[in-house]
ROLO-592690 format. One line per field, with one value per residue (C-alpha): residue in three letters; z, x, y. Coordinates in Angstrom, 3 decimals. Layout:
! ROLO-592690
rest	Ala	...
up	Z	...
east	X	...
north	Y	...
! end
This chain:
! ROLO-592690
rest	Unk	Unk	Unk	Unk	Unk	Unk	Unk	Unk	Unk	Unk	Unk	Unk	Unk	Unk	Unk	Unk	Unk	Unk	Unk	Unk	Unk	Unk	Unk	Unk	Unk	Unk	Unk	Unk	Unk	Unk	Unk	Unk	Unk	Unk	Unk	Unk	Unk	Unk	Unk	Unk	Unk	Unk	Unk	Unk	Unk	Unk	Unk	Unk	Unk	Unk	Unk	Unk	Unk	Unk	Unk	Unk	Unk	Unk	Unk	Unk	Unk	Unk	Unk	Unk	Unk	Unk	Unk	Unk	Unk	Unk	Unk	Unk	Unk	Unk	Unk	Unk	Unk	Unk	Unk	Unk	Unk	Unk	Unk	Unk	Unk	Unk	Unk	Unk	Unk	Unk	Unk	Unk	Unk	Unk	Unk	Unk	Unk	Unk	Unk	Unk	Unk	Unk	Unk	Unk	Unk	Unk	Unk	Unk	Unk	Unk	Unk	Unk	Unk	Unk	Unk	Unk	Unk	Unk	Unk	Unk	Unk	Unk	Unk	Unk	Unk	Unk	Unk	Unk	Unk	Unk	Unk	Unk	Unk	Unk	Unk	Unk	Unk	Unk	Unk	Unk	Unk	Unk	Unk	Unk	Unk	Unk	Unk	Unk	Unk	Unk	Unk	Unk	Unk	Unk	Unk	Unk	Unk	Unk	Unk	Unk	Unk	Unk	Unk	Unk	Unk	Unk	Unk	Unk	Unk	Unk	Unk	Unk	Unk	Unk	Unk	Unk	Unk	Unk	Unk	Unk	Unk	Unk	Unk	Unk	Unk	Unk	Unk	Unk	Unk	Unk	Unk	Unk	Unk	Unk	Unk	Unk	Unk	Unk	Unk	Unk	Unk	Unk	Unk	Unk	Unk	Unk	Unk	Unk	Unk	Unk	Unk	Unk	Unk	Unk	Unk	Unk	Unk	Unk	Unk	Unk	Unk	Unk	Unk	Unk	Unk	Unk	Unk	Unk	Unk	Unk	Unk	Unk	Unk	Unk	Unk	Unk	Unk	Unk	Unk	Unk	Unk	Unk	Unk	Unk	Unk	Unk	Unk	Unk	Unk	Unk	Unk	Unk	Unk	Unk	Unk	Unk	Unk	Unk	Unk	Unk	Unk	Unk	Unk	Unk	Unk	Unk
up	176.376	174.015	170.446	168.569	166.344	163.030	164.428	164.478	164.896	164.882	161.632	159.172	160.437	163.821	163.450	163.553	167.292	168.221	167.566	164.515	162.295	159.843	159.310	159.796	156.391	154.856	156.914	154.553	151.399	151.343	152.048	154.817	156.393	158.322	158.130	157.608	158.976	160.380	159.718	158.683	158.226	155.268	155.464	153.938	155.597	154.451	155.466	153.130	150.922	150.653	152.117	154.202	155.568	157.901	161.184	159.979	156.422	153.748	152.130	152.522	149.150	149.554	152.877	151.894	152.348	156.487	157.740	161.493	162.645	162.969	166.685	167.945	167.424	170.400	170.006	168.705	165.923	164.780	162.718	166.235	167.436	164.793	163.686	167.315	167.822	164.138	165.273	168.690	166.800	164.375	167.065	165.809	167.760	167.831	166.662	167.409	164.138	161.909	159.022	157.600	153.954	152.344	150.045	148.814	146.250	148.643	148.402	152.057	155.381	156.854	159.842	163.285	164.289	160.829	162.014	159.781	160.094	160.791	160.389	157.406	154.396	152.274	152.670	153.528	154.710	154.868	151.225	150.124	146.722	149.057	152.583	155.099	154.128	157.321	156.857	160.159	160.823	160.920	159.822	162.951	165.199	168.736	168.227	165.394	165.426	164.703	162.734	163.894	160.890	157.791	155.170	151.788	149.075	146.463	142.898	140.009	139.375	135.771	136.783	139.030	137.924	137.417	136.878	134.677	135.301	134.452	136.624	135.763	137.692	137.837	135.000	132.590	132.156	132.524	135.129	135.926	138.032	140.751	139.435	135.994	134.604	131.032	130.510	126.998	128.761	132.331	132.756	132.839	136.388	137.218	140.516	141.689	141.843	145.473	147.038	146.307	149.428	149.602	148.982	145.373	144.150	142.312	145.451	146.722	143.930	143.508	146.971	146.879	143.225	145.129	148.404	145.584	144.010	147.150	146.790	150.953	151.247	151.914	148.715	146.886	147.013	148.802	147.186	147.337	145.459	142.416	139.641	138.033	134.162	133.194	130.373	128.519	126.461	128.784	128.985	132.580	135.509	137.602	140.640	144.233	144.489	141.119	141.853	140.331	140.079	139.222	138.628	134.946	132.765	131.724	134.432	133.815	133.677	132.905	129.532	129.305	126.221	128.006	131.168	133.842	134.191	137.854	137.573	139.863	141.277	142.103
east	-1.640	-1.385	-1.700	1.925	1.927	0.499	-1.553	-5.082	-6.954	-10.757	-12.508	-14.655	-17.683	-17.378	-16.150	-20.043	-20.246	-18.092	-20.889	-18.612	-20.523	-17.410	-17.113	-13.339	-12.857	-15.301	-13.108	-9.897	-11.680	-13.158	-9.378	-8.083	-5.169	-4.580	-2.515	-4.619	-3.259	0.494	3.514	7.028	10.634	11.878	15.757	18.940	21.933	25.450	29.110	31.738	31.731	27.979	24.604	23.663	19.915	17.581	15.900	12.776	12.984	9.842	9.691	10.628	12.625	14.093	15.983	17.806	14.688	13.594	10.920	10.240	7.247	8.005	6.228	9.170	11.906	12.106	12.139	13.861	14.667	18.112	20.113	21.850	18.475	17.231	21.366	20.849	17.652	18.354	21.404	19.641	16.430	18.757	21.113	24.242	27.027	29.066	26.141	28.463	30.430	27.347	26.948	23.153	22.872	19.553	19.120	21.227	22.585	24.216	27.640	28.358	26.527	23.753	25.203	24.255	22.277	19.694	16.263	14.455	10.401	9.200	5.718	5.586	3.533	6.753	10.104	13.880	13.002	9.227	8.506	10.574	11.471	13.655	15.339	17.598	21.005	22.585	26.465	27.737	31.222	30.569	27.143	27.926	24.623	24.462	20.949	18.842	15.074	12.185	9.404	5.844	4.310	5.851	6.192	4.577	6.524	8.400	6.743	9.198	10.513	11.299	13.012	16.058	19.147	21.709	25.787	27.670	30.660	33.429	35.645	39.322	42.748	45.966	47.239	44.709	41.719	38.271	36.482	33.169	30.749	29.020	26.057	25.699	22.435	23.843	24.364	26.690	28.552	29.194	32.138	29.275	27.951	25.580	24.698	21.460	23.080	20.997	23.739	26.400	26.858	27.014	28.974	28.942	32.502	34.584	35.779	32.674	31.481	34.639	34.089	30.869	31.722	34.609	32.484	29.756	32.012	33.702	37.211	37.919	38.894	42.676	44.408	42.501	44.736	43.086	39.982	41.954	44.810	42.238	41.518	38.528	38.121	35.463	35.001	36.628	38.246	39.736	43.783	43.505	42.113	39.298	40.317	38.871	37.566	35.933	32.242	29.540	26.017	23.480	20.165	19.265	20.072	23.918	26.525	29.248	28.411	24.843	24.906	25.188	27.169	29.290	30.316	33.088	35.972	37.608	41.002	43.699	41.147	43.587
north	-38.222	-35.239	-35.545	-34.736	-31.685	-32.520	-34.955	-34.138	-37.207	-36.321	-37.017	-35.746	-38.000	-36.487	-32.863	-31.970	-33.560	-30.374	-27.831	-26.025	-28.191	-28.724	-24.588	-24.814	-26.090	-23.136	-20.531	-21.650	-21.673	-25.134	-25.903	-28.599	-27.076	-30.353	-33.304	-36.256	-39.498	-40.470	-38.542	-40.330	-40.078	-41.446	-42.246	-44.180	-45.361	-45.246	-45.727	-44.166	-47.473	-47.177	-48.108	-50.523	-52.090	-50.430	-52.127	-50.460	-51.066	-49.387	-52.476	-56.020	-56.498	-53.261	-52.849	-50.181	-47.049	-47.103	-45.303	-44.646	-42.425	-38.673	-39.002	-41.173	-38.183	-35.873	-32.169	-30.147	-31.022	-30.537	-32.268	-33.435	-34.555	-36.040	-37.930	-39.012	-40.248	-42.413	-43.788	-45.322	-46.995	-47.923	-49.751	-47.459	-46.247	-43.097	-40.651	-37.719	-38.458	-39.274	-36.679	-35.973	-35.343	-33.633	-33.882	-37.022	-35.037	-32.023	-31.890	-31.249	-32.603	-30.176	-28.320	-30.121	-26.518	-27.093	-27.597	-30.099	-29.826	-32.847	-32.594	-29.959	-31.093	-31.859	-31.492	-33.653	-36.988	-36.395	-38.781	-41.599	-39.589	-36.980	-39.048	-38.067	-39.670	-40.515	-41.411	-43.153	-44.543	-48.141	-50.304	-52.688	-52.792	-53.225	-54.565	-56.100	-55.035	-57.782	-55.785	-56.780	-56.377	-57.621	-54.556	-54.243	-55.496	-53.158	-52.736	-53.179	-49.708	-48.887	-45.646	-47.150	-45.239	-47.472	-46.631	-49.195	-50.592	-52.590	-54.133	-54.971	-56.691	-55.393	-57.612	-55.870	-58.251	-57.972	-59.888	-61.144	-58.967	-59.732	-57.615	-59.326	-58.640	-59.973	-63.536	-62.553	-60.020	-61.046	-58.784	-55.528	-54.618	-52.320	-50.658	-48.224	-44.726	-44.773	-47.014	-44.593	-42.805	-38.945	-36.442	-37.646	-38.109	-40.830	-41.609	-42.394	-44.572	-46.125	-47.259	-48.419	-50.850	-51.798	-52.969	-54.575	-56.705	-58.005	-56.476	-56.038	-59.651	-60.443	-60.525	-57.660	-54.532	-50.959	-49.359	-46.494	-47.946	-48.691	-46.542	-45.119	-44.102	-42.505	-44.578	-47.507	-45.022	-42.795	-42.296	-40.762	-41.898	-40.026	-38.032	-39.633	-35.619	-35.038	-34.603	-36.382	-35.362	-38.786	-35.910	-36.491	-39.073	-37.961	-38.783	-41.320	-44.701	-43.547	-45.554	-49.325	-49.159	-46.776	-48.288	-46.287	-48.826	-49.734	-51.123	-52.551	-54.716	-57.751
! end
């Protein structure tokens, strides 16, 4: 069986059984050119209301980050290929209407002809900092996937970006969150900005508070019928098409003391 691209598999204790003697690193300047060990695709998942858990998930407290070898995607590699070979490990239907998004901050899906490199040295979806988003129609699976291997647990992360919310009904009052972190002000939510699904808009993280909290139930009026202020303050609500950019540390919602505000939630 060959070896994939990228994959060079002899090592450093027996590159001198070749007769080169090790002179290939010499020729490049005392400079590896070669991969060393595995290569991966790092990815997220996402409907419009947000993301959802991977079959091959990074980490065991953290579903939300897969990562599947970069060996198991046929060539080429398009954004078709690659949206369609996802979709199958992933036990996803309809892969003709999945959108890819890289990075998670574009503002429009990648164009099915793109050809993502796979087994470059960096680049989309090859490091868990900059994943494929893949946006799909529906998280229903046709199959669940048993990992053999349990997966390392996540470290706490001190640099999750979080948006702030508040959460209020039709009649005008405040209500708890489901994603109290404060025991003297339950009303105040907060989500990762990484569950927000792409393109980046209020619409999109109106969406995703709205899925959070629980507000699809019978009774609750549409996501779409709720609005979003940008603040506590604000006199006008937030268009579904405004775009928001979560890169730095000023976006709204960015500040706990300055949480957006989703109303109409009934």
């Amino acid at each position: 069986m060959s070896t994939p691209p990228g994959h060079d598999h002899t090592s450093t204790s027996t590159s001198s059984l070749d007769g080169k003697g090790g002179t290939d690193s010499a020729a490049n300047g005392g400079k590896s050119t070669e991969r060393t060990g595995p290569s991966y695709v790092y990815y997220r998942l996402y409907t419009k209301l947000g993301a959802f858990e991977s079959n091959h998930p990074l980490y065991y407290n953290d579903r939300f980050i897969g990562r599947i070898p970069s060996k198991s995607f046929a060539p080429p590699h398009t954004v078709a290929s690659i949206k369609w070979s996802l979709c199958k490990l992933e036990g996803l239907s309809e892969p003709d209407k999945a959108l890819v998004f890289t990075p998670l901050s574009s503002p429009a899906p990648k164009d099915d002809s793109a050809r993502l490199s796979l087994y470059a040295p960096s680049g989309p979806g090859l490091s868990e900092q900059d994943p494929i988003a893949l946006v799909v129609e529906s998280e229903k699976k046709t199959k669940e996937v048993s990992q053999s291997e349990k997966p390392p647990e996540r470290s706490e992360d001190a640099d999750i970006h979080y948006v702030y919310y508040r959460v209020y009904s039709s009649e005008g009052g405040d209500k708890k969150a489901k994603t109290s972190f404060d025991e003297n002000d339950i009303s105040l939510g907060r989500i990762s900005t990484l569950l927000i699904a792409p393109p980046h808009t209020a619409g999109s993280l109106k969406a995703c508070i709205a899925k959070v909290e629980g507000l699809f139930t019978p009774g609750h009026a549409l996501y779409e019928d709720m609005e979003l202020f940008q603040d506590v303050n604000s006199d006008a609500a937030m268009s579904d098409t405004d775009v928001i950019s979560f890169l730095g540390d000023t976006y709204p919602g960015g500040d706990e003391g300055d949480p957006i505000a989703l109303v109409g939630a009934t």
